[in-house]
Every structure is written in C-alpha cells, then in structure tokens.
N, C-alpha and C positions, 0 to 999 in steps of 0.2 A: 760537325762530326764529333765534338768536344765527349756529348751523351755516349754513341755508339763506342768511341775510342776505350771510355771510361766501362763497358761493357762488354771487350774483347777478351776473349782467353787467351790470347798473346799479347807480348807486351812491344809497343812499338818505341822506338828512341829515335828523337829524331837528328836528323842530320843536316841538313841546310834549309833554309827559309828565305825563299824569294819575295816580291813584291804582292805579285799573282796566285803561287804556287808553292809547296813545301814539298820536301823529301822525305821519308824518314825512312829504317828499314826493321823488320821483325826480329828480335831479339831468341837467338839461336836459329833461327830459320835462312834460306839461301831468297830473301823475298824483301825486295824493297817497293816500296808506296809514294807514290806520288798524286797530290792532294791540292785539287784546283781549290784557290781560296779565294778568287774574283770570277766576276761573269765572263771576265776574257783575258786573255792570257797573249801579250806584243808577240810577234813571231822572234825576237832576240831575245825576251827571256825565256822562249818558250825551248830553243835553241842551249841555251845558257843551263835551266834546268835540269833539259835528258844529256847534255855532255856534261853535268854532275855527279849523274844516274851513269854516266860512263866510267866515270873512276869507281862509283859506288861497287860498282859490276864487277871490276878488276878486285878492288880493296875488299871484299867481302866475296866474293864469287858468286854471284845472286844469278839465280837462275830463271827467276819468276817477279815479271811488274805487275803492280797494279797500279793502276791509273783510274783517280776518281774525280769524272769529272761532274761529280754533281752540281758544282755550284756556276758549272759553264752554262752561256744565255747564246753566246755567240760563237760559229763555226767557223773557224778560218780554214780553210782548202790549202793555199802553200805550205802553212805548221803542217799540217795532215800527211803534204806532200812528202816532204824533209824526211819527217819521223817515218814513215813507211820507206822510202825508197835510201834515203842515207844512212839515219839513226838506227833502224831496225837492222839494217845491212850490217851493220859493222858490230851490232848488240851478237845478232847469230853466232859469229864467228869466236864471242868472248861466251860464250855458252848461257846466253838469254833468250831462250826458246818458247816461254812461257809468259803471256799476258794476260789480264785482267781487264776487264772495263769496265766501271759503272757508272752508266750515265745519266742523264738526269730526267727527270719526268717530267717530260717534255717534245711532245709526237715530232714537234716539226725539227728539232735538236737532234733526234734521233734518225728520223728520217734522210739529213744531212747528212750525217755520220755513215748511213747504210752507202747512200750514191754516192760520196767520196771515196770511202772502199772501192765498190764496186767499180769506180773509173781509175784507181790505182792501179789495182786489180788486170784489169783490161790492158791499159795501158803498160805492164811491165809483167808479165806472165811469169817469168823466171826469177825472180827477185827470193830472196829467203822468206820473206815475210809470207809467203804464199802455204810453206812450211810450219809455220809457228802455232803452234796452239793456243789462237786468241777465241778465250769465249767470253761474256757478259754477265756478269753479277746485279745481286741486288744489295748489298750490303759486302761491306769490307772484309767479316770476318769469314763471311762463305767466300769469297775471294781468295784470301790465304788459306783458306781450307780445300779448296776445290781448282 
C-alpha cells in the first residue's frame, strides 16, 4: 500500500503496528484505518488490534473504519464472529457507525466474506451492526472519501 498511501490527499499517521495488522488514523478526520499486512491475521491479535481501534475510537472520536484487507488469503469465521457480534456492538454505542472494506481480488475470499455475513446476519437480526453503513471500496482513499 506504501505507492497508494504515498498518493492520498490525506495524510495518514500511524498509530500501532501489530505482527499481522497496522493501525493508523487520518489526520484531521474522525477515520481510522486498519491495514492487514499478512495473509492471516491469529484471532488474538485480531482481537488485540480492534480493541486498539477501541481506545482509538474513545481517544480521537472516530466515527468511520476502514479496514483493508487486501493482503488477506485466509477467512477466519470466529474473528468475523467476534468483530460483528462483540466488536462492532460495543463500537455502535461509542459512535462508530461507519465502515469500510476493501478486500482483496480474490472471488473465493470474497465469496467467504459475503456467506459469513449473511449467516451473522441471520443468525443475530437485532444486533447494531445490522445498522451500520458498511459498504466496499476499491482503494483507501475512496474509502475516506465516501
């Protein structure tokens, strides 16, 4: 992402750097970025990263994630779980209404992604995340823009 980042009309600063995964958040903006930087991401630091993104949320008031997972190969279903039914639950409430995705070019990655929703989805109808304006990008900086 080094090109594109280098390419953004906003300026990103970052904030914590995991194993798998970076933070950072948009400089004047209520929008922080979270940035798979392995094929897969352990469901503890996956945990470890969005309750970083929980203080972030408090400490800057961010109202909008984006989350890029282009450089994910592998879908984990429980992390998916967590973040939808915990993460996202308790984001609502601290006024993170707003997400991002962009994920990677990759039908059957994506395909994952869609029927895991969809059986979250199913399986928890009331939940806030049902709420939340999550759409799909193709680049970061339509992301913070849109």
């Amino acid at each position: 992402m080094s090109n594109e980042t280098q390419s953004l009309k906003d300026n990103l600063v970052s904030h914590h750097e995991g194993s798998h995964a970076k933070i950072s958040f948009v400089e004047g903006k209520p929008v922080a970025v979270v940035e798979a930087t392995s094929t897969y991401i352990p469901i503890e630091e996956f945990k470890n990263i969005f309750n970083e993104i929980g203080k972030l949320v408090d400490s800057k008031k961010i109202t909008k994630l984006i989350f890029d997972k282009r450089k994910l190969t592998v879908f984990h279903q429980p992390s998916m779980e967590w973040y939808f039914t915990e993460w996202k639950e308790q984001m609502w409430h601290k006024g993170l209404k707003t997400h991002r995705k962009i994920l990677p070019d990759n039908k059957v990655f994506q395909q994952s992604v869609k029927i895991g929703r969809e059986k979250i989805k199913e399986e928890h109808p009331n939940l806030k995340f049902n709420e939340m304006d999550i759409q799909y990008k193709e680049s970061l900086q339509d992301a913070i823009d849109n």
